[in-house]
N, C-alpha and C positions, 0 to 999 in steps of 0.2 A: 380524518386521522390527525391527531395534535400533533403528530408530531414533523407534519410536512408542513402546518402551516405553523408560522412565525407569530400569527396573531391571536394564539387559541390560548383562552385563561389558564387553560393547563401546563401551558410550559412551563420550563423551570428557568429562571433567569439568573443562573446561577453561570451563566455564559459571557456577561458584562457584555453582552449585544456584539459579540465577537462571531460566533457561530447559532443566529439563534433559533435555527430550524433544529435545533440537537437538546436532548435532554440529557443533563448529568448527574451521575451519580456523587456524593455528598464527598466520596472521597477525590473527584476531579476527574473519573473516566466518562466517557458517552456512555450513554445509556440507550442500548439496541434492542431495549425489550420488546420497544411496540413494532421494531422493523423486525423482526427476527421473533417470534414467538415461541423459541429454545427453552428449554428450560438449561441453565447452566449443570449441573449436574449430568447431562445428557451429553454435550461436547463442549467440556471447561477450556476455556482460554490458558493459554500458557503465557507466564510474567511477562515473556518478551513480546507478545502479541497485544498487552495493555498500552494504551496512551495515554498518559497524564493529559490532563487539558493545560496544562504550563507547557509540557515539552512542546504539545502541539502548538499554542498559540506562539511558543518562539520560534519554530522553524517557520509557523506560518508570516509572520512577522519581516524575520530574516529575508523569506524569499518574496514578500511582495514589497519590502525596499531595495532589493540588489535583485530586480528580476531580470538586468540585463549580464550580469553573470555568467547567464546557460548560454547567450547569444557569444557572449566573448569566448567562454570554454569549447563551443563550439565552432567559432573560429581558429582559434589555434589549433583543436584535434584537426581538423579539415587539412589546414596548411603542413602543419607537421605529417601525416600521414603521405603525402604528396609529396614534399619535399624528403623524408626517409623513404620511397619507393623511390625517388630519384638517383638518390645516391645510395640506393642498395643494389643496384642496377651493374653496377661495376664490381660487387665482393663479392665474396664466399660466401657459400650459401650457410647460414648458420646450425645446425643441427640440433633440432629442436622434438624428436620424435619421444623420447620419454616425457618430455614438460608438457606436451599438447597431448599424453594420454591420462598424463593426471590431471591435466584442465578440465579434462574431457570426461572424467570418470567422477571429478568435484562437481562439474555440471548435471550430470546423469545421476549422482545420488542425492545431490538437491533439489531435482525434479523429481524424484520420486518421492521425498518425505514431502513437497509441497502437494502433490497427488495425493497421496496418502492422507494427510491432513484438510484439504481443499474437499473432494469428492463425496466423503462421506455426510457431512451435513449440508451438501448442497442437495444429492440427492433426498433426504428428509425432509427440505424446505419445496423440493420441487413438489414429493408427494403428500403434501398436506391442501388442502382448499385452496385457492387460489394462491399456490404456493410459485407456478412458472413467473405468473406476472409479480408478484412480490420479492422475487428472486433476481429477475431481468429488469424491470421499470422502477423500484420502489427507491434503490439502492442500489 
């Protein structure tokens, strides 16, 4: 398959040897043809679901010079979480039952349009030829 190997005449090098197991299309997204053999018209993408290959090589960029960022962000949530059970230990309990059922109900309706959106062409790719391992190992 060209398009897992990085050395195959076929690729497009229109990646600047940034990602170059990926083929792009001409306007700068990935091109999932050969992983995914959908025909778009069957389950189109939606705008916010495209990746330029600009936005992605700048977060990609961003987050492998400042990769230790998540270690420090994750220190401070650790500390702060520990240190406000500390001293929330002593107050009032705050009353927070409507805000945690609208969390709760913005979670629940965002699980279900990512189901909703998710389920249907996974199950398409499961039932096609060699559609499990294309689906779990390829990508």
């Amino acid at each position: 398959m060209s398009i897992l190997n990085p050395q195959s005449p076929t690729n497009n090098s229109s990646s600047n040897g940034r990602f170059p197991m990926f083929k792009y299309t001409p306007d700068g997204f990935i091109d999932y043809s050969e992983l995914y053999p959908l025909s778009h018209e069957k389950f189109p993408a939606f705008e916010f679901e495209k990746l330029s290959l600009e936005s992605y090589t700048t977060l990609g960029n961003f987050l492998y010079h400042y990769w230790y960022l998540s270690l420090v962000i994750g220190a401070i949530y650790m500390i702060l979480s520990f240190a406000l059970q500390h001293w929330m230990r002593n107050q009032q309990p705050i009353k927070l039952k409507w805000s945690l059922f609208l969390w709760n109900m913005a979670i629940g309706i965002f699980s279900i349009i990512g189901f909703c959106r998710v389920v249907p062409p996974l199950l398409y790719r499961i039932s096609l030829p060699d559609g499990f391992y294309r689906s779990v190992c390829v990508m």
